[in-house]
C-alpha positions in Angstrom: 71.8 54.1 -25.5 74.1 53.1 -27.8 73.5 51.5 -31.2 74.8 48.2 -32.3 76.3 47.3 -35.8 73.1 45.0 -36.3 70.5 47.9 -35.2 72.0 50.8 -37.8 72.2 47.8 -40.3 68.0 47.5 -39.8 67.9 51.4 -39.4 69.4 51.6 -42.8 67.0 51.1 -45.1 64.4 53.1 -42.9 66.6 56.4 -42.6 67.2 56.4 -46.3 63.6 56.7 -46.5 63.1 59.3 -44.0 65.7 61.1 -45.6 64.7 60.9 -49.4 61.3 62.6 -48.2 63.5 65.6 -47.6 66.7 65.4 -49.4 68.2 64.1 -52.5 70.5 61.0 -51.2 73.5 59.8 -52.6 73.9 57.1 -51.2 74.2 56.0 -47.4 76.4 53.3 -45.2 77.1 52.8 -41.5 79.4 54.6 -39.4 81.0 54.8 -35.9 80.0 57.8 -33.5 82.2 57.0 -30.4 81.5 54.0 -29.0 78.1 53.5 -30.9 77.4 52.9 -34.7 75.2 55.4 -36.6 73.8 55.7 -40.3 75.4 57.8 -42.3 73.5 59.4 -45.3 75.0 60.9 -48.4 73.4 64.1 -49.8 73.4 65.2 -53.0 73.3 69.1 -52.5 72.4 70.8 -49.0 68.1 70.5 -48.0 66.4 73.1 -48.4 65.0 72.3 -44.8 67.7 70.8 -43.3 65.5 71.0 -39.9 62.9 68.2 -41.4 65.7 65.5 -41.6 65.5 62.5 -39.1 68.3 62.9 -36.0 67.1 59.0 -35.2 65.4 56.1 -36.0 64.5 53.3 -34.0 66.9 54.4 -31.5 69.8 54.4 -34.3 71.4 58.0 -34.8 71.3 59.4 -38.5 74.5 61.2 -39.6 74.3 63.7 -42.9 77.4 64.3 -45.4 77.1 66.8 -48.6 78.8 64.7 -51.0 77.4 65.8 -54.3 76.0 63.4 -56.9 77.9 60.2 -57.0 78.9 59.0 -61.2 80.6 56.2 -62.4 84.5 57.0 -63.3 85.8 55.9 -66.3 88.3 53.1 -66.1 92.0 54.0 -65.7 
């Protein structure tokens, strides 16, 4: 099945939860997966257990990025 905008936008909050159990997050947003929309989660460094991090929730797929910790830049 594929997931709306308005079901990964519910998901959200829920996956970021799943996923701080396991991994350090960044930060996290929605994304498109082909014709569906998916949550995408930012990591801080790679899980130790990478296996233990949520493929799904409530039908909405979960989508991982490495992106290191996220800081403030300094104005230009």
């Amino acid at each position: 099945m594929d997931a709306t905008i308005e079901q990964a936008r519910d998901a959200k909050p829920q996956a970021v939860r799943a996923a701080s159990e396991h991994a350090r997050v960044a930060g996290a947003g929605l994304a498109r997966v082909g014709a569906s929309f998916a949550v995408k989660v930012n990591l801080c460094d790679s899980p130790l257990h990478p296996d233990k991090l949520p493929r799904e929730v409530a039908g909405v797929p979960i989508v991982y990025e490495v992106v290191g910790r996220v800081v403030p830049r300094a104005a230009e």
